[in-house]
BAGU-367896 format. One line per field, with one value per residue (C-alpha): residue number from 1; x, y, z. Coordinates in Angstrom, 3 decimals, padded with zeros to 6 digits. Last residue first. Layout:
BEGIN
num: c(NUM,...)
u: c(X,...)
v: c(Y,...)
w: c(Z,...)
//
This chain:
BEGIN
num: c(578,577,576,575,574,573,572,571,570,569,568,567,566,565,564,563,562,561,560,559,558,557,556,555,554,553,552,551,550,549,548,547,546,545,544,543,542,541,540,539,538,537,536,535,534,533,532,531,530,529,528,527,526,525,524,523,522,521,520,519,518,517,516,515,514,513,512,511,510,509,508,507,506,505,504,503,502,501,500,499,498,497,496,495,494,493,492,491,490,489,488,487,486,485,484,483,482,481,480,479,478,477,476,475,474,473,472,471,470,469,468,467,466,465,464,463,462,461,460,459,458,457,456,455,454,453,452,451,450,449,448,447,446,445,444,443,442,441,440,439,438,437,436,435,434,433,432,431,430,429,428,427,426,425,424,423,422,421,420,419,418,417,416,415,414,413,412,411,410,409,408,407,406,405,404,403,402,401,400,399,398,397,396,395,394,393,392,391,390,389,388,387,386,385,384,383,382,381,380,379,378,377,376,375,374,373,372,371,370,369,368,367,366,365,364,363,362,361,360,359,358,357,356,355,354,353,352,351,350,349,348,347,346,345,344,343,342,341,340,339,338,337,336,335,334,333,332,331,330,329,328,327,326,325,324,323,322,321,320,319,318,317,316,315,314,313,312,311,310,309,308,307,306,305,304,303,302,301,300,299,298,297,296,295,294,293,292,291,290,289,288,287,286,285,284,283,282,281,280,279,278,277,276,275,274,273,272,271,270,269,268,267,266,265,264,263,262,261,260,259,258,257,256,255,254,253,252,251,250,249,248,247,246,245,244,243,242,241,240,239,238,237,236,235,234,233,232,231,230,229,228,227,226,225,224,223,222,221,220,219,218,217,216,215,214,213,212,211,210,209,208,207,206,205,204,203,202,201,200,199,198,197,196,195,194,193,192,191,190,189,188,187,186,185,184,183,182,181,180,179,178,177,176,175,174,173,172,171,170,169,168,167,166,165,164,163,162,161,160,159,158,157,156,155,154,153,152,151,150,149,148,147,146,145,144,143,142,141,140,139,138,137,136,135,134,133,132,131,130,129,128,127,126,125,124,123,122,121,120,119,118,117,116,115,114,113,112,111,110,109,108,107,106,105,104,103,102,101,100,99,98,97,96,95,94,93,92,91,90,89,88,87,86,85,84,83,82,81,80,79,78,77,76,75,74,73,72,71,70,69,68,67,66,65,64,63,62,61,60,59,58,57,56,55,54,53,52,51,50,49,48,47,46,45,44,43,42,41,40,39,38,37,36,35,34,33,32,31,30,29,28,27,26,25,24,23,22,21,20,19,18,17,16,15,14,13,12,11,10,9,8,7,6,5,4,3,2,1)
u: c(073.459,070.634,073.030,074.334,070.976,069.840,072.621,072.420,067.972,068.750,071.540,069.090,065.890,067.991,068.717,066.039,064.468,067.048,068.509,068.968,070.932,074.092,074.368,077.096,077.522,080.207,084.080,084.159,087.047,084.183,081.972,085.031,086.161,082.602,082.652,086.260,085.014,082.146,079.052,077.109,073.317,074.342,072.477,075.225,073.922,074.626,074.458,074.598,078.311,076.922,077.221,073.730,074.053,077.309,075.864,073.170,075.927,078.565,075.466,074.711,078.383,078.576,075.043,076.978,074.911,075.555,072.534,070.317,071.264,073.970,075.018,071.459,070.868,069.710,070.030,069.517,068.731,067.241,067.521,064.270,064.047,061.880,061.924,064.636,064.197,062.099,064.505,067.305,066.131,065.346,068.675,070.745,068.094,064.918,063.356,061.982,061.108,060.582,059.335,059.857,057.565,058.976,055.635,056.992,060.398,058.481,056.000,058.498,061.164,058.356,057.543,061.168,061.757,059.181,059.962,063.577,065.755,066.821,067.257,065.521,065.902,065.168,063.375,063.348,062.380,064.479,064.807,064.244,066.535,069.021,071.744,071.955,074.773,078.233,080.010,083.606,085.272,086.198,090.255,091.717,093.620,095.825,098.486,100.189,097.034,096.822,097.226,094.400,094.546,091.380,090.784,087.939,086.831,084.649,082.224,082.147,080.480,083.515,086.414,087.821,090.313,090.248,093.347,092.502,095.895,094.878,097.062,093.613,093.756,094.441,091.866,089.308,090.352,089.799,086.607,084.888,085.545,084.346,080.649,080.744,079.267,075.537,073.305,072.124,068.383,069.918,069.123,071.261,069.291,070.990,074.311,077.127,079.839,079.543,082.002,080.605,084.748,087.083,087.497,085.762,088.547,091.148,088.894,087.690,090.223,090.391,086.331,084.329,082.407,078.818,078.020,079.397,080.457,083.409,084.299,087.848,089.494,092.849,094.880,098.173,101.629,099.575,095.862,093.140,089.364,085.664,082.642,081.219,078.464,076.100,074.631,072.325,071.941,074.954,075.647,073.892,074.577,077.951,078.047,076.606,079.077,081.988,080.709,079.456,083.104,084.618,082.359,083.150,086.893,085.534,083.951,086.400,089.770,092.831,094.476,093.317,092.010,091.915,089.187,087.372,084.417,083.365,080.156,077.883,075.273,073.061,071.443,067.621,066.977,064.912,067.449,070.052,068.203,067.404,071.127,072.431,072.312,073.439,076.223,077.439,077.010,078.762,081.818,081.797,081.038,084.473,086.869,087.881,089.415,092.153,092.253,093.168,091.100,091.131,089.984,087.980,088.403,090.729,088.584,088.854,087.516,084.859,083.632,083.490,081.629,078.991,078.570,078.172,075.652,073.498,072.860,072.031,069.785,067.803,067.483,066.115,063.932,062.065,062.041,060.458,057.697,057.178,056.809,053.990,052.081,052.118,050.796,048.156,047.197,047.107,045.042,046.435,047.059,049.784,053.630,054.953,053.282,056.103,058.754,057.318,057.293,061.029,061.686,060.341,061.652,065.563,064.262,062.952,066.758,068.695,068.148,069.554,072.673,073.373,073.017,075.101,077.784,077.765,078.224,080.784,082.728,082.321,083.417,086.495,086.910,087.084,089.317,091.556,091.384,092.407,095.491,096.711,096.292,097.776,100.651,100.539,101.360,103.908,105.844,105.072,106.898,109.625,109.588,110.180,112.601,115.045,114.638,115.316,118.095,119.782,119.646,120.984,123.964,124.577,124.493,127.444,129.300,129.303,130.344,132.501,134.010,134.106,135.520,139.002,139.187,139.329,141.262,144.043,144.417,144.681,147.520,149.352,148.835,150.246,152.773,153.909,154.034,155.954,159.126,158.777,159.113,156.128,156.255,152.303,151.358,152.613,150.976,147.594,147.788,148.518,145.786,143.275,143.859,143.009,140.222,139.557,138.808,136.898,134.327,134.161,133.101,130.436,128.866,128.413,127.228,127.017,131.065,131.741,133.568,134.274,135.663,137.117,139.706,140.908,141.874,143.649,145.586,146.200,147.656,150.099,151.661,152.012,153.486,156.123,156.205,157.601,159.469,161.547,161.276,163.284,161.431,160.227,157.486,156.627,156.239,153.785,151.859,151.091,150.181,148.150,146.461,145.129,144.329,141.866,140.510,139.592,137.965,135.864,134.810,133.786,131.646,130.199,129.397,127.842,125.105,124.973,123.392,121.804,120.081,119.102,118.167,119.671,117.601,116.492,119.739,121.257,119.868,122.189,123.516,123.979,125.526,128.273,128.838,129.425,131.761,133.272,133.451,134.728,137.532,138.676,139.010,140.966,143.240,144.115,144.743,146.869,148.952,149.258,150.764,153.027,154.530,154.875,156.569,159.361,159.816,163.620,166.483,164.873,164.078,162.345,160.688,159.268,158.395,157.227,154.547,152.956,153.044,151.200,148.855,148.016,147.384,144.975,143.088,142.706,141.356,138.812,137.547,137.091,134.987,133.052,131.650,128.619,127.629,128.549,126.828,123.510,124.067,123.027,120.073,118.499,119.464,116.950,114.191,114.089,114.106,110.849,110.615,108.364)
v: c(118.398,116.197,113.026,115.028,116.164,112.275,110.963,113.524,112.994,109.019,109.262,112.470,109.864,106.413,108.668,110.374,106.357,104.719,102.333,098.871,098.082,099.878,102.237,102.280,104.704,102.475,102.739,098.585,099.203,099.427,096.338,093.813,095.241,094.993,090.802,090.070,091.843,090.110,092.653,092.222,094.087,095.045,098.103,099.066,102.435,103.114,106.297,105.255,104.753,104.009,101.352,100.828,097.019,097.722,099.557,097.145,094.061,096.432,096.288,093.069,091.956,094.192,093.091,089.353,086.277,083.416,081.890,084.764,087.935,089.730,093.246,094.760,096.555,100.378,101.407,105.282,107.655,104.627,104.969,104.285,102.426,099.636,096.029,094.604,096.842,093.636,090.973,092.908,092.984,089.307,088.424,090.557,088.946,089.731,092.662,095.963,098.845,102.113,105.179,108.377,110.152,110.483,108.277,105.917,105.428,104.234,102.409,100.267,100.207,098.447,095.813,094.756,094.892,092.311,090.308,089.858,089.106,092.637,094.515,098.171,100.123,104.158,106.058,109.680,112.605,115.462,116.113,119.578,119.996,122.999,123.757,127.459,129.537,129.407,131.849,131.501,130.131,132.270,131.200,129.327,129.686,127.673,126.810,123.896,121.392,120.082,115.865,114.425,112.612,110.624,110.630,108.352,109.258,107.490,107.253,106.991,103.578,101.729,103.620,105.141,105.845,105.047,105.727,106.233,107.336,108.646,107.272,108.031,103.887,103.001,105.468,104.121,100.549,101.674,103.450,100.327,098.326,100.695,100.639,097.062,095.940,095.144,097.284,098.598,098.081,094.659,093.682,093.879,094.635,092.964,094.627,092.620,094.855,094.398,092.610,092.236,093.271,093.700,097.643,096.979,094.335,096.204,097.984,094.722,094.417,097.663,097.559,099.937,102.612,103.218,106.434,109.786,110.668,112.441,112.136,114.320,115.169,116.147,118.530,117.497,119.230,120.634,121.386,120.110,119.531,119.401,117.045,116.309,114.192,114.596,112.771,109.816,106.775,106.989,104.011,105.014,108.779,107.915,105.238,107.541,110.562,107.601,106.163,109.985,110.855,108.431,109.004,112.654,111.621,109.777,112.369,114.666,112.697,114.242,118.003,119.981,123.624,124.435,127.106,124.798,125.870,123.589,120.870,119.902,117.144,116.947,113.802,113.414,110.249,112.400,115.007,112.879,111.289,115.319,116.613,113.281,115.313,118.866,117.046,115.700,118.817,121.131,119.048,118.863,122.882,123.186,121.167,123.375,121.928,121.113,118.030,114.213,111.920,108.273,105.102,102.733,099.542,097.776,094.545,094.424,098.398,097.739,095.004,096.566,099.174,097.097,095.202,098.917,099.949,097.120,098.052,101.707,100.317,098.339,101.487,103.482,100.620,101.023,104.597,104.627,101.925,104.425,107.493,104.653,104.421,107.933,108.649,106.352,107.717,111.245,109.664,108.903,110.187,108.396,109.886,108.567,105.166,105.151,105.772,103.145,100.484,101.445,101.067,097.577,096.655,097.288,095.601,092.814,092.097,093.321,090.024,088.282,090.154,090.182,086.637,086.316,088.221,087.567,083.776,084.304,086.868,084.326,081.211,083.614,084.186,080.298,079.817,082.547,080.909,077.108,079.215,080.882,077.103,075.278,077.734,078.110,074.439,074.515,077.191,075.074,072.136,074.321,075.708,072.063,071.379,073.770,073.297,069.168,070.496,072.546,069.847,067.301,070.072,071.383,067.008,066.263,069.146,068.572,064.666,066.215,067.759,065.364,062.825,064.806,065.100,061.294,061.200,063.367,061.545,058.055,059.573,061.144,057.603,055.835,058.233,058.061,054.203,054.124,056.001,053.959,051.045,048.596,047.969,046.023,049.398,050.686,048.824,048.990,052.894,052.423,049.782,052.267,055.613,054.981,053.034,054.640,058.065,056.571,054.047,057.261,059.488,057.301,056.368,060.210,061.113,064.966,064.659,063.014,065.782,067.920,065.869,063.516,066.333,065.977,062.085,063.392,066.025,063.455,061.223,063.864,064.020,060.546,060.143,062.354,061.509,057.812,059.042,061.005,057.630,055.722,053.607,049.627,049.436,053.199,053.114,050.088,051.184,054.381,053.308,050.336,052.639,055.305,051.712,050.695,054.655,054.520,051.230,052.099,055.297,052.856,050.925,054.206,055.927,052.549,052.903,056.402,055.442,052.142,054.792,057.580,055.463,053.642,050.794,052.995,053.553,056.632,058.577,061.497,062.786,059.293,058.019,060.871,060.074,056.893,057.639,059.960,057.287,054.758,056.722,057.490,053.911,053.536,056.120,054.702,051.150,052.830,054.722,051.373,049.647,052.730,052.415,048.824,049.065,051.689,055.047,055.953,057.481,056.258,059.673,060.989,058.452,058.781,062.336,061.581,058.683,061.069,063.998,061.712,060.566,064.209,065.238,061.869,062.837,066.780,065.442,062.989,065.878,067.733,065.452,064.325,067.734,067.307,063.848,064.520,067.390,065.796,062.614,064.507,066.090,063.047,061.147,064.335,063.461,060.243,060.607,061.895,066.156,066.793)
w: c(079.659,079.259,080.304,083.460,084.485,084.095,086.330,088.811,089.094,089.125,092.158,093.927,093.672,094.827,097.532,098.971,098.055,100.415,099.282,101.412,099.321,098.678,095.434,093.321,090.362,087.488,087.471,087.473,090.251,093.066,091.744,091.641,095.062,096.781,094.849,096.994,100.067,100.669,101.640,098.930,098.428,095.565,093.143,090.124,088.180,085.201,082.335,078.549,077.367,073.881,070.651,071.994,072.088,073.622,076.617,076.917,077.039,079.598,081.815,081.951,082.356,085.228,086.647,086.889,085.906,088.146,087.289,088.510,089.065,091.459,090.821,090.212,087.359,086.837,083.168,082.395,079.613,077.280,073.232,071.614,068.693,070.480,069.164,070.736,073.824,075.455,074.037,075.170,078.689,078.676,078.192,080.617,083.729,085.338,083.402,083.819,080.977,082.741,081.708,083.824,085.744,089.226,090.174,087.228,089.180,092.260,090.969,088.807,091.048,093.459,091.038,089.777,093.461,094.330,091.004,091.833,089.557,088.861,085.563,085.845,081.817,082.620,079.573,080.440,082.500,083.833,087.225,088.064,091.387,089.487,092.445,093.540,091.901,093.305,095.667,095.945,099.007,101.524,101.860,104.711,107.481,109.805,107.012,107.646,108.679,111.712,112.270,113.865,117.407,118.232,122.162,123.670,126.926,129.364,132.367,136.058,136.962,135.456,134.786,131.578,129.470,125.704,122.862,118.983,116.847,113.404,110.229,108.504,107.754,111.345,112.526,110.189,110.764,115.117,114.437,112.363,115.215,117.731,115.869,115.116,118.420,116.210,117.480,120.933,119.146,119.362,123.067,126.593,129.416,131.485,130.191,129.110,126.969,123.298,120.707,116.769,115.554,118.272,118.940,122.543,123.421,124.650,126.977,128.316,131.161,132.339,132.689,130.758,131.770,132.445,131.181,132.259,128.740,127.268,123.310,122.916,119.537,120.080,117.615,116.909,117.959,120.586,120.606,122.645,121.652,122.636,122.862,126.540,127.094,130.379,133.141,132.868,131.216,129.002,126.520,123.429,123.952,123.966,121.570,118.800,120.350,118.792,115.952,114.590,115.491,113.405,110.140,110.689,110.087,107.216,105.429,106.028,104.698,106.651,107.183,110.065,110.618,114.623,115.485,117.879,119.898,122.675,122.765,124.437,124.993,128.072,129.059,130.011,127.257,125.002,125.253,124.185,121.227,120.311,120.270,118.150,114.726,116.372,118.040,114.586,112.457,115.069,115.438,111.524,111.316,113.819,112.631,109.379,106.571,104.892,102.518,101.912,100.084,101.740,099.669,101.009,098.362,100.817,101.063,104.787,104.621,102.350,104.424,107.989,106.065,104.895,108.185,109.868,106.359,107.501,111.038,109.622,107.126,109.355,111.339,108.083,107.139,110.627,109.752,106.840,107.423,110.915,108.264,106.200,109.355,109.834,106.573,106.696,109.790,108.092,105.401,101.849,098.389,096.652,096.548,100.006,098.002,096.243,098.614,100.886,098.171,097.527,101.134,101.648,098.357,099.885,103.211,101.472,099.131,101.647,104.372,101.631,100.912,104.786,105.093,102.234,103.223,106.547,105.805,103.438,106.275,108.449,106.263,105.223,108.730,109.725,107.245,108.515,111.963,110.196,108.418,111.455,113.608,110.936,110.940,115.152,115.074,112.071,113.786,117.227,115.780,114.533,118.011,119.164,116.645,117.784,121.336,120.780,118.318,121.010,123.648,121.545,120.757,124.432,125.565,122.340,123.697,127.048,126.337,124.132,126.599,129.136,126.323,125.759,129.631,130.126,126.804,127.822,131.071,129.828,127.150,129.971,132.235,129.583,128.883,132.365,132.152,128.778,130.731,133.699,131.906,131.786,128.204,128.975,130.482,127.220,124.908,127.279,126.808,122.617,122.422,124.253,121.986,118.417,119.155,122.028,119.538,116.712,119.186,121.305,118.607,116.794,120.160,120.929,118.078,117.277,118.577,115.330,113.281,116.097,118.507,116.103,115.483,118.756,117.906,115.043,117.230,119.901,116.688,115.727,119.401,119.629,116.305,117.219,120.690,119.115,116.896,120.058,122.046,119.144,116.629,116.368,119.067,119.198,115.299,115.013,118.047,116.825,113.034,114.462,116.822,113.943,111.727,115.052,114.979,111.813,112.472,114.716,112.816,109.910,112.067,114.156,110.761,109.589,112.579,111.996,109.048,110.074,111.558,109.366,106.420,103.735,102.607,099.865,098.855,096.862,099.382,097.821,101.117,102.138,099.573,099.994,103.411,102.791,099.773,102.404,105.670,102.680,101.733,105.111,105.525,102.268,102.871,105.942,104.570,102.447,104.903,106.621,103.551,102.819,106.150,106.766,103.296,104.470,103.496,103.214,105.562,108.765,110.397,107.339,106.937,110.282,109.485,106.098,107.351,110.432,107.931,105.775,108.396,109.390,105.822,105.487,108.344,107.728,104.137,105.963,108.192,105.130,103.505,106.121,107.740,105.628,106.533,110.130,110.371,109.077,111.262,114.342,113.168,112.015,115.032,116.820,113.738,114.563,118.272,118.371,118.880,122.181)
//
């Protein structure tokens, strides 16, 4: 509820600015009011130039008031004695208006005296919409130029003088109704208008405390997530390298179930990665025609075996459509979507196909659970999952469905849900087709060289674990490494060696605020050569996944996998021997 400060403050505002004008309209009135009688009497008398003087001097002070006001130009000036002084000097307006009327109608003929009666009504209408905002501003201007003149003429007591009264009584009757409507539209018009400008400034502090609140999030995920990298990331490098140590077949085992435990801490950490890239805008979309059909294959085939393990069926239809958007991360959509299926379906079946029209339709069917009407807006949210009893983690982290909805958005894809609890589901992701519904056989290309050529690989990470397990891992491909926990040290260690390295591998956050960027451009400059990077983070804040996507240098993810790590290194090399 606005105070009544701020409501007087709104109605002396007009009143300040429609001053000078109203003034003006005054004065022009008065000095038809003065010619006209002057006019009648053959010359202007004294009486008449005295009280057109004293008019001009009250409207002058209502402008040079309004004026002061409009500068502040005194501190004991506020709002109210502000309207206070408007009511003073609108008083007395009104008392000079009644002195001119009077004056005339006591010493001129009737047909002066309408003359002067009819300009003053017009003057006193004017008030209406110069001081109507004000209610006691208007009615101490307008019966003070009114209420001598009708007691004048009761006092006459002619017939004549008492119908004019009674006119003149009339007219302002109905002149203050409406303003009194007026004045009551207005208040209520600025109480409405300040409230929403209260709630503006409401739902402002409210946007900007919710965005803060993200930020913290997002800060917190980061971290947490770059933390919890760091052991899982050595975890998997230590597994790698002792994948290439002689061992047992239990041995081996227990090192595949290392692998794979690593493998579904990756996956949970690669969802809080994504969600990431895409709020920090660096997922960029490339564009092409392809086939459907080999990605709806590829995705069904991987998830085939965790449906049959949990007694579901999984098919799939043919599709000959070609469409045109980004591959990778239209496959990245579907593998959300059949992931939750098979996830969320105890029994029954899952149905992949498609439907063509002026789009082509991708379809995910499953006889699973459902979800309620009123929670299917809220599946996309970001770390939401539907209550289950037997609710745990290994369901992961409710960022599947949020990651499929800023893919859509992004792919300009439409995603809409049906379904009904205790019969199942579809989600429907429409993909625009591509012109031409053909494509050419590509040509044939020779078969991909996988000897990885050896060389002298530089590992900066502040992290002795890691330093450690890069070591035994890269030295079981064969290479030499030199490793080191921050810019400095490196170049003290290569300080005294003349050979060149083949590779640096730094990780993007050191020690000390150090930056693996900075590191990196250092080597390369002590070289006086572009030698081959690669940037390790474990970061998930969008502002630092930016910095390390526009530095133009390989990027790798921690946890990394060792397949990986392994193809990255054996690329980078090939393309430095070559």
């Amino acid at each position: 509820m606005p105070n009544a400060a701020a409501v007087e403050s709104a109605q002396l505002e007009p009143m300040v600015r429609n001053s000078p004008v109203g003034a003006a309209s005054a004065l022009v009135g008065g000095g038809i009011m003065v010619g006209a009688v002057a006019y009648e009497d053959g010359f202007l008398s004294l009486g008449l130039a005295l009280w057109y003087g004293l008019l001009a001097v009250t409207y002058a002070g209502q402008v040079g008031l309004a004026f002061m006001l409009r500068r502040r130009a005194s501190p004991g000036l506020n709002t109210r004695t502000g309207l206070a002084l408007f009511t003073a000097i609108g008083l007395a307006e009104g008392v000079v208006w009644s002195i001119g009327i009077v004056g005339v109608s006591t010493t001129r003929p009737i047909e002066q005296e309408l003359t002067v009666l009819l300009i003053g009504a017009g003057v006193a209408a004017g008030a209406a919409l110069s001081f109507g905002f004000h209610m006691p501003t208007f009615l101490c201007r307008f019966l003070g130029a009114t209420v001598p003149y009708v007691l004048w003429a009761i006092v006459r007591g002619d017939g004549l003088h008492l119908m004019l009264a009674l006119t003149v009584f009339v007219y302002s009757i109905s002149s203050i109704q409406l303003t009194l409507g007026f004045n009551k539209s207005f208040i209520l018009n600025t109480r409405l208008t300040l409230e929403n400008e209260n709630l503006v400034r409401e739902l402002r502090v409210q946007k900007e405390a919710a965005e803060l609140a993200n930020v913290a999030k997002s800060k917190f995920i980061a971290t947490a997530s770059h933390d919890l990298r760091q052991p899982v990331h050595a975890l998997g490098l230590l597994a790698g390298a002792l994948q290439g140590h002689a061992m047992n077949d239990d041995m081996r085992r227990l090192v595949g179930q290392i692998g794979g435990s690593v493998t579904a801490m990756d996956g949970l950490f690669d969802s809080l990665l994504d969600i990431s890239r895409l709020d920090a805008g660096v997922v960029e979309t490339q564009l092409e025609d392809f086939p459907i059909q080999p990605v709806l294959e590829r995705v069904c085939r991987d998830y085939l075996a965790e449906a049959e393990t949990k007694g579901l069926r999984l098919v799939w239809n043919r599709c000959s459509a070609i469409v045109r958007t980004d591959p990778f991360l239209l496959e990245r959509i579907l593998r959300n979507l059949v992931s939750n299926a098979v996830r969320y379906t105890d029994r029954g079946s899952i149905v992949v196909g498609c439907r063509r029209g002026n789009r082509l339709r991708l379809e995910v069917w499953d006889t699973g659970r459902g979800i309620p009407l009123e929670q299917q807006g809220q599946v996309f949210r970001e770390f939401f999952q539907l209550e289950t009893p037997e609710r745990d983690r290994a369901k992961g982290l409710g960022l599947g469905l949020a990651i499929v909805d800023r893919l859509a958005k992004l792919l300009d894809c439409a995603v809409t849900l049906r379904s009904e609890p205790g019969k199942g589901s579809v989600f429907m992701i429409s993909v625009a087709l591509a012109q031409s519904q053909r494509l050419g056989v590509p040509s044939p290309q020779g078969a991909p060289m996988f000897v990885m050529p050896r060389g002298l690989i530089l590992v900066i990470d502040d992290d002795p674990v890691i330093q450690s397990a890069m070591q035994s891992l890269l030295s079981s491909w064969g290479h030499d490494v030199i490793v080191a926990g921050s810019g400095a040290e490196m170049l003290d260690r290569i300080a005294t060696r003349s050979r060149r390295p083949d590779l640096i591998i730094c990780d993007y956050r050191l020690r000390d605020g150090e930056n693996g960027i900075g590191v990196i451009k250092r080597l390369q400059s002590n070289y006086n050569e572009r030698v081959p990077a690669v940037l390790i983070t474990g970061d998930t804040a969008s502002d630092r996944l930016q910095e390390a996507q526009e530095s133009g240098l390989v990027l790798l993810h921690k946890p990394v996998a060792e397949i990986k790590l392994r193809a990255t290194v054996g690329n980078l090399m090939r393309a430095r021997a070559s």
